[in-house]
C-alpha positions as CSV (number, residue, x, y, z in Angstrom):
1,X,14.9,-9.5,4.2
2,X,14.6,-8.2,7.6
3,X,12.4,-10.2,10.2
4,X,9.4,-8.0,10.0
5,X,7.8,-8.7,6.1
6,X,5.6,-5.5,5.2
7,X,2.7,-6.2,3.1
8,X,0.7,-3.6,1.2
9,X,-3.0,-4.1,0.3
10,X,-4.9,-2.6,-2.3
11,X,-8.4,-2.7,-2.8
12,X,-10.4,-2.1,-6.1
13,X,-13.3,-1.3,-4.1
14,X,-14.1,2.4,-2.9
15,X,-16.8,1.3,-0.9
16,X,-16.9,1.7,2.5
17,X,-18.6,-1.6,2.9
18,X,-16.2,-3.4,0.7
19,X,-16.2,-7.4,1.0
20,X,-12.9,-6.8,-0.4
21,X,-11.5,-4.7,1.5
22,X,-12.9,-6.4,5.0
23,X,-10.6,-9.4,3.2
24,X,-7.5,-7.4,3.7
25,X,-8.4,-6.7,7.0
26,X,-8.7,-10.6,7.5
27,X,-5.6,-10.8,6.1
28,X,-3.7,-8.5,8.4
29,X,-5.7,-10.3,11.8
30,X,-4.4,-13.6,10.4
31,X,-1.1,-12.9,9.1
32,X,1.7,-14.3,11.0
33,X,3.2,-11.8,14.2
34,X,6.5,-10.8,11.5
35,X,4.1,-9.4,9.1
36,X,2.8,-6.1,8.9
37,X,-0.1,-5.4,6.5
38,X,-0.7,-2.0,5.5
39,X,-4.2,-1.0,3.4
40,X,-3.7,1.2,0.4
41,X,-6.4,4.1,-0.2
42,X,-7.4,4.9,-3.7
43,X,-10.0,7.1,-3.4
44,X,-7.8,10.2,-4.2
45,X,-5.9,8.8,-7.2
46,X,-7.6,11.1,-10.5
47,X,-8.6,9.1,-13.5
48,X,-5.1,8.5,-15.4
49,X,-4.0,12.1,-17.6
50,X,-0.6,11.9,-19.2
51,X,-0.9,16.3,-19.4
52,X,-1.7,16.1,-15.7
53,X,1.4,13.5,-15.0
54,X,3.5,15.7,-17.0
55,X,2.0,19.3,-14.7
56,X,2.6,17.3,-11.7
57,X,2.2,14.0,-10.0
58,X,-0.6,13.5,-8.0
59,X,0.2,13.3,-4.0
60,X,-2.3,10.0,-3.6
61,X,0.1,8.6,-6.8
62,X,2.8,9.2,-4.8
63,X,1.9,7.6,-2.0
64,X,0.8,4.6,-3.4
65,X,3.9,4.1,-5.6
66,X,6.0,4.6,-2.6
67,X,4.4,2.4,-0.5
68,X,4.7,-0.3,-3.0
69,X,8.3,0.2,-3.6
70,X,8.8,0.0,0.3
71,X,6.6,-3.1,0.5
72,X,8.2,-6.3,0.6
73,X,4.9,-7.7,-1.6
74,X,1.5,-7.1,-2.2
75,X,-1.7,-7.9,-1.4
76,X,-4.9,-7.3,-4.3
77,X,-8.3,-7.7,-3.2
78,X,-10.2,-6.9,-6.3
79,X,-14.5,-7.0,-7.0
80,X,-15.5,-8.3,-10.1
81,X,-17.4,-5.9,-12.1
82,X,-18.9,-6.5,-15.7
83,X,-16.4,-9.9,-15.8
84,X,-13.1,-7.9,-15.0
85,X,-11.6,-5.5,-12.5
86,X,-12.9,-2.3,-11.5
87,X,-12.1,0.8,-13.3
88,X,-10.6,2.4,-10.2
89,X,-8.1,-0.6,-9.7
90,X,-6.8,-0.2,-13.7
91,X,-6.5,3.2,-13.2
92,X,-4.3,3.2,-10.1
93,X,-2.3,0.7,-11.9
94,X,-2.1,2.9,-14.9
95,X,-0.8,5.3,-13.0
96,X,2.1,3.1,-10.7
97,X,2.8,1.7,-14.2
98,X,4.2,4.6,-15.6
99,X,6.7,5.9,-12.2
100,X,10.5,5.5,-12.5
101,X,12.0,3.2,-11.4
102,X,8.5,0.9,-12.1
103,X,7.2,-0.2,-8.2
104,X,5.9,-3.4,-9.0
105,X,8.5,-4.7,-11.4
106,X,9.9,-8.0,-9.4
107,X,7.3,-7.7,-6.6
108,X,5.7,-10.4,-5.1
109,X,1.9,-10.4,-5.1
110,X,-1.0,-12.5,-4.2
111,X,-4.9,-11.7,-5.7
112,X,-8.4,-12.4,-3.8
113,X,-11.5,-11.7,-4.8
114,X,-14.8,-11.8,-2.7
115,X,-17.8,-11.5,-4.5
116,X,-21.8,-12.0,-3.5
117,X,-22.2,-14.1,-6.5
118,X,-21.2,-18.1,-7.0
119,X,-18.2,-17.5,-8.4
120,X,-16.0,-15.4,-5.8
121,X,-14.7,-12.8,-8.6
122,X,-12.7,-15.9,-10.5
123,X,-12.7,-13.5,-13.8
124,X,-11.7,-10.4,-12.0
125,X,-9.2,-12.3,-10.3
126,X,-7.5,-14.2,-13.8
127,X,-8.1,-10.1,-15.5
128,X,-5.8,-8.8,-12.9
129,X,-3.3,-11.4,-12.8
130,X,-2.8,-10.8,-16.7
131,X,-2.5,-7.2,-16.2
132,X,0.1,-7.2,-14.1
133,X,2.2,-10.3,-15.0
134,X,3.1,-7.4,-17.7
135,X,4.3,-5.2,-15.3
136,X,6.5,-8.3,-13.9
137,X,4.7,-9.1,-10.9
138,X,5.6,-12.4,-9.7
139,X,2.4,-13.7,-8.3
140,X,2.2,-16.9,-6.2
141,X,-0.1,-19.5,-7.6
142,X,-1.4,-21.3,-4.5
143,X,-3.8,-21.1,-2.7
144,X,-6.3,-19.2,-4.8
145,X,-8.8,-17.1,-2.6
146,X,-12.3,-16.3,-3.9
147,X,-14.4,-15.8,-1.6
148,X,-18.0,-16.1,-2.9
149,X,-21.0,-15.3,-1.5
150,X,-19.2,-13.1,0.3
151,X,-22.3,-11.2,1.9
152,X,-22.4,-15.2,3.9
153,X,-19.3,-15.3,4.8
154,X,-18.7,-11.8,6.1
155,X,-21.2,-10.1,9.8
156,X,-22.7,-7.0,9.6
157,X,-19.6,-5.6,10.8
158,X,-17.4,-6.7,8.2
159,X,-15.5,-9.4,10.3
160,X,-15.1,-12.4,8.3
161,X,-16.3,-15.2,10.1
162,X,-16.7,-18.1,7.6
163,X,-13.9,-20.8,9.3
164,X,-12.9,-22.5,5.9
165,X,-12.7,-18.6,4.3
166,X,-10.3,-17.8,7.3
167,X,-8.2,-20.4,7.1
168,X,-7.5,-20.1,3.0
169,X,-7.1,-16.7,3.8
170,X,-4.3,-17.7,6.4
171,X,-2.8,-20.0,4.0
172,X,-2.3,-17.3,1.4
173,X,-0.8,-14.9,3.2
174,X,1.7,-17.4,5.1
175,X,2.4,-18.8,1.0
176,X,2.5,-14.9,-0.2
177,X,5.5,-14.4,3.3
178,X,7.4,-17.7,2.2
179,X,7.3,-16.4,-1.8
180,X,8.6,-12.8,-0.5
181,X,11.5,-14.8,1.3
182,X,12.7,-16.9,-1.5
183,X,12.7,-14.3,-4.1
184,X,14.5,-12.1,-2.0
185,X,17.4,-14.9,-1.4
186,X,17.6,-15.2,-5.4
C-alpha cells in the first residue's frame, strides 16, 4: 500500500444537518497526516430498479462504486431509524452490490453511528455490519463508535467537540489505517 491510505465515507443520512455525517468530518480532521478521507454523496443514487440497471447505470452508482474500488477502506456512519439502517444506505448498497467486479468484496471497513438517543445507533450499527459481512467486508472490531446523544456532543456548527467522542473517533480510524495495512500485506 502506498504511504497515503484513502478512505471513503458514506453517510446514511441525507440531511444536511447530519450527526453522521459531521462524524465523518471528525474523522477526516483527526485522521492521521497519510490518510485522506473522502465523503461519499448519496443523494442522487435512485431507489434500486433492476429494468433501470439493465437501461443504464446510474452516474451517482458509478461514482460511488468507483470510489469504493479506489478506496483503500471505508468509513460508514449510519443513523438508526426504526431499529435498523436507513432506507437510503440499503439502497446504495443494493446498488454497489450488484457491480462487476463487486467494490466491497475484501474491503476494509469500520461503522459509527451517532444518534440523539441513549443508545448511539447500537442496532443500526450491528444491522449494517450483518449486511455487509455478506458482501465480504472485513470490518475491524475495535473500538466501537456510537456516539449518543449526539445533538450533546456535536455545536451548532456541526463540529464535534465532546473530548472523550474525539478521541474514540481518533482511535477508530488509526485501528481502521492499521487493518487496511495488514490486509493488504496478506
Amino acid at each position: 500500500m502506498s504511504n497515503k491510505i484513502r478512505i471513503v465515507g458514506i453517510s446514511g443520512s441525507l440531511r444536511g444537518e447530519s450527526y453522521n455525517t459531521a462524524a465523518l468530518r471528525a474523522a477526516a480532521e483527526l485522521a492521521p497526516p497519510n490518510v485522506e478521507l473522502q465523503i461519499a454523496d448519496l443523494a442522487d443514487i435512485p431507489l434500486y430498479n433492476q429494468e433501470l440497471r439493465d437501461r443504464e447505470l446510474p452516474a451517482a452508482v458509478t461514482q460511488l462504486s468507483d470510489a469504493i474500488a479506489a478506496a483503500d477502506a471505508v468509513l460508514f456512519a449510519t443513523p438508526e431509524y426504526n431499529y435498523s439502517i436507513p432506507g437510503v444506505l440499503k439502497n446504495a448498497i443494493d446498488w454497489v452490490s450488484r457491480q462487476s467486479p463487486q467494490p466491497l468484496a475484501g474491503k476494509p471497513a469500520a461503522v459509527m453511528s451517532a444518534s440523539m438517543g441513549m443508545l448511539g445507533g447500537v442496532r443500526a450499527h450491528y444491522d449494517l455490519r450483518k449486511i455487509l459481512v455478506y458482501l465480504d467486508v472485513h470490518f475491524i472490531n475495535k473500538p466501537e463508535v456510537m456516539i449518543a446523544q449526539a445533538q450533546q456532543k456535536f455545536d451548532a456548527s456541526g463540529a464535534l467537540v465532546d473530548e472523550m467522542t474525539r478521541d474514540f473517533v481518533r482511535q477508530q480510524i488509526a485501528a481502521l489505517c492499521d487493518w487496511a495495512e495488514r490486509l493488504q500485506r496478506g
